[in-house]
N, C-alpha and C positions, 0 to 999 in steps of 0.2 A: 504494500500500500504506500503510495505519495502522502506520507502524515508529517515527514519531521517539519515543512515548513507552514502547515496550520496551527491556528489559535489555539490556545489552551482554555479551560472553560474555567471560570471565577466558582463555578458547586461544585470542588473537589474538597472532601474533607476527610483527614488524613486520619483516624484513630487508630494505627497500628502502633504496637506497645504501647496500651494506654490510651493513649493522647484523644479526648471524648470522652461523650456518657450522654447518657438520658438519664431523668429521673422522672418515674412515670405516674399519671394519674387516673382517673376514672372516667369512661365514655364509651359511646357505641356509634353504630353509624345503621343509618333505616335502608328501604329494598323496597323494590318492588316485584314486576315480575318479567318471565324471559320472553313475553310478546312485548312488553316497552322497549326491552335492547332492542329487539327487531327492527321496530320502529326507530329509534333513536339512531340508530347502525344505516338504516336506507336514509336517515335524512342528513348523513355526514360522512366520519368515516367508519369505525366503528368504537367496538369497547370492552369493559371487561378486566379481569386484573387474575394472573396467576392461579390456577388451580390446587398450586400444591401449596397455599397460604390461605383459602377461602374457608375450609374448616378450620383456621387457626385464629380467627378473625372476633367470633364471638368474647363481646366483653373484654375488649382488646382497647386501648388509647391513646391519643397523639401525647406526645411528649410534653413534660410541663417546663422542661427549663432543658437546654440543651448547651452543653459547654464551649466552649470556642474551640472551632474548628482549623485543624494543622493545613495547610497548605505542605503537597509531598515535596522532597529536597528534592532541589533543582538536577542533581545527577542520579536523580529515579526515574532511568528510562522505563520502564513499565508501567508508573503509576502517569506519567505526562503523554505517553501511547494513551492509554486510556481516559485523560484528560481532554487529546485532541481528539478522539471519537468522540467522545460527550458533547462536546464542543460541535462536531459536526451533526448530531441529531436536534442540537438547541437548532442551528442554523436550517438545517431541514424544515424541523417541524413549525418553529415561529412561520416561516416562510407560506407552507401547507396551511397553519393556522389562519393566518390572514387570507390566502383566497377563499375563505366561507367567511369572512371575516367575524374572525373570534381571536382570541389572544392566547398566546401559547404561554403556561406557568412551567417552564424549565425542570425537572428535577434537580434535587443534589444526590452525588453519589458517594458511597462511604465507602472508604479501602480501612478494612481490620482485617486482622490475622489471629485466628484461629477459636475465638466467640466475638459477640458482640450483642447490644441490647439496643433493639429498633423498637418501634411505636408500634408492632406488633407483639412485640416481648421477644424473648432473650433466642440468640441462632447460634447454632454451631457450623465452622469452615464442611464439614460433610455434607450440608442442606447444598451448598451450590448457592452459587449469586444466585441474589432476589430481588423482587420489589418490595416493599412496605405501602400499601397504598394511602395509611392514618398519618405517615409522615412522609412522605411523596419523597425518598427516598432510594435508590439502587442502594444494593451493600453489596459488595466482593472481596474475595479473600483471593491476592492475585495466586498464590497456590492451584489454584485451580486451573488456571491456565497451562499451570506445566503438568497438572493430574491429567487432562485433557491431551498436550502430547503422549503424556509415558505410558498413561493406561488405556486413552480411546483412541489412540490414534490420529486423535484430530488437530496440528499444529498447524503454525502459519499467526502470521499477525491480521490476517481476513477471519479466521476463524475466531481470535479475538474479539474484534472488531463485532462478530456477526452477534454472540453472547450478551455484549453491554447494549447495543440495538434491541436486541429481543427483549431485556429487560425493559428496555425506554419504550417499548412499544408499547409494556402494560401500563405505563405510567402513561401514555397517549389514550389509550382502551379509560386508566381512570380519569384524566380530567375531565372527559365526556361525559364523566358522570354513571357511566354503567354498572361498576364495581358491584355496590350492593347491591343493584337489580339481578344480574348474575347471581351475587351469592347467595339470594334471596329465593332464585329458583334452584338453586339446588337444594337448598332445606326443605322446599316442595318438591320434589324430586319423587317419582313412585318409587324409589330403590336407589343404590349406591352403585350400578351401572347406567344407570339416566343421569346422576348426579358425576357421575366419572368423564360421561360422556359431553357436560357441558363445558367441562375444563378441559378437555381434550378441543374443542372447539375455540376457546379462549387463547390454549394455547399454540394451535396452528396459525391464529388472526396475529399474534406477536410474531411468530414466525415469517409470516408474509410484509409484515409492517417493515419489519428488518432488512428481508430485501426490497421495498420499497425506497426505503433510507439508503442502502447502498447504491439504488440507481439514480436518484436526486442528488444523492451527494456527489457522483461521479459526474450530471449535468452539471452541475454547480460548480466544482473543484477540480475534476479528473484524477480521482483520489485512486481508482483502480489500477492495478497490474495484472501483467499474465498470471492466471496461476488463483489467481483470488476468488472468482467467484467457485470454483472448484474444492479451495478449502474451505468458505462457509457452507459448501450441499456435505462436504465428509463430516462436518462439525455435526448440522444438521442430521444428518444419517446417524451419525455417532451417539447420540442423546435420543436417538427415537427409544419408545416403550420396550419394542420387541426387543431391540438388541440389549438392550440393559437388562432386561429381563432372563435373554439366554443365558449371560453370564453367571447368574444365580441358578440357573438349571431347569428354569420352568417357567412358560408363557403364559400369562392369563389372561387374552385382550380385555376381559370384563372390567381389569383392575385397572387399565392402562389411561394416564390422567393429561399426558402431551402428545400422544398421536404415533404412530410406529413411524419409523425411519422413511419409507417411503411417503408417506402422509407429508411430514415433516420440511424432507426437501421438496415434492412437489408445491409445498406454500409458499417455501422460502422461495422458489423460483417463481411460482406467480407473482410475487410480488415485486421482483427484478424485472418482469414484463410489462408490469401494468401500469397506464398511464395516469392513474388517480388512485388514490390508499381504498375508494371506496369497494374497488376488484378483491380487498382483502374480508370481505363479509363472509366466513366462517358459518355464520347462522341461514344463510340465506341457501346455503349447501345441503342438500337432504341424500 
């Protein structure tokens, strides 16, 4: 990727060893139901927030005071990589934001190592980056990036790239507002494969958002190289249900809460195709 000479983004906030905190208080957030996303979804782009966080959510709180946040040292190339992605989804999506004209609220992203306590309550580096949708947050533990070469085979600085996108994508899904309409219909859910199946949806719509974002940014910037969009479909492939599942010995699609590998990159690459985010409607697919 052409990153070393773009922007760095101002929402980097650095708590590894330490450095941060929450201190949390009491709050919920209300729902509706999964024909309002629908609707909400056709009248823009879409929405929606993370499956593997949405039963985590109950009785959960935005932060009551939050510490000051580290800016990473200037010869952390990995954490200013990831800086200048952020950086290029602000620039994306403000962009996208304004031709429906709405306003884009940026996320901040948090780089700890190895727990950390978001306004969802407390994660361990094993969860894998996330979003927080209560404190419109990414968290990542750059660890993972190199667990992603050694154990999935998925390296490359696009494959990266593709990871912090797909998180900003849920953070795009919640500014619209859908979040607890989603989590709302999965609490009505007839069952915990209808409710599996709604995050599975959620999380293909991130997916495609991602490659939407690497095609705008590449109109924008010319950020792409040879070689890149082929690491973000192995990253993609690499993270599907099925394969992570083989690994453990047993498939259960019932269980499966982001979409098998094939699913996966067929979105990601919709979304590299399509001329408007709103090609990324997940819901509108039966």
């Amino acid at each position: 990727m052409r990153m070393d000479n773009e922007r760095e983004s101002r929402h980097v906030e650095d708590r590894r060893g330490g450095r941060g905190g929450f201190s949390m208080g009491r709050g919920g957030i209300a729902g509706g139901g999964i024909g309002v996303v629908v609707v909400t979804l056709l009248a823009m782009f879409m929405g929606v927030d993370p499956g593997v966080l949405l039963n985590q959510l109950d009785g959960a709180a935005p932060p009551s005071r939050q510490a000051p946040a580290e800016r990473p040292p200037a010869e952390d190339a990995h954490a200013r990589f990831v800086s200048r992605v952020l950086a290029s989804t602000e620039d994306v999506w403000t962009a996208e934001f304004r031709r429906s004209g709405r306003e884009y609220e940026a996320p901040r992203l948090v780089l700890f190592s190895g727990a950390v306590q978001s306004g969802c309550g407390g994660a361990q580096s094993a969860m894998g980056p996330f979003y927080c949708p209560l404190d419109k947050r990414v968290y990542i533990d750059l660890s993972f990036f190199r667990d992603m070469e050694r154990r999935m085979g998925a390296g490359g600085d696009f494959a990266q790239a593709y990871v912090i996108a797909h998180e900003v994508g849920h953070h795009v899904q919640n500014v619209l507002g859908l979040l607890p309409r989603s989590q709302e219909a999965q609490r009505r859910a007839g069952g915990r494969a209808e409710a599996n199946s709604i995050s599975v949806r959620v999380e293909l719509m991130a997916d495609c958002l991602a490659g939407f974002w690497a095609r705008r940014a590449d109109e924008m910037r010319g950020i792409l190289e040879a070689g890149d969009i082929e690491e973000g479909m192995n990253a993609a492939a690499a993270v599907g249900d099925d394969r992570l599942q083989q690994g453990r010995g047993a498939v259960v699609p019932e269980s499966f809460t982001h979409g098998t590998s094939q699913q996966r990159v067929s979105w990601f690459r919709r979304g590299l195709q399509a001329e408007n985010a709103a090609a990324c409607d997940t819901f509108a697919q039966r």
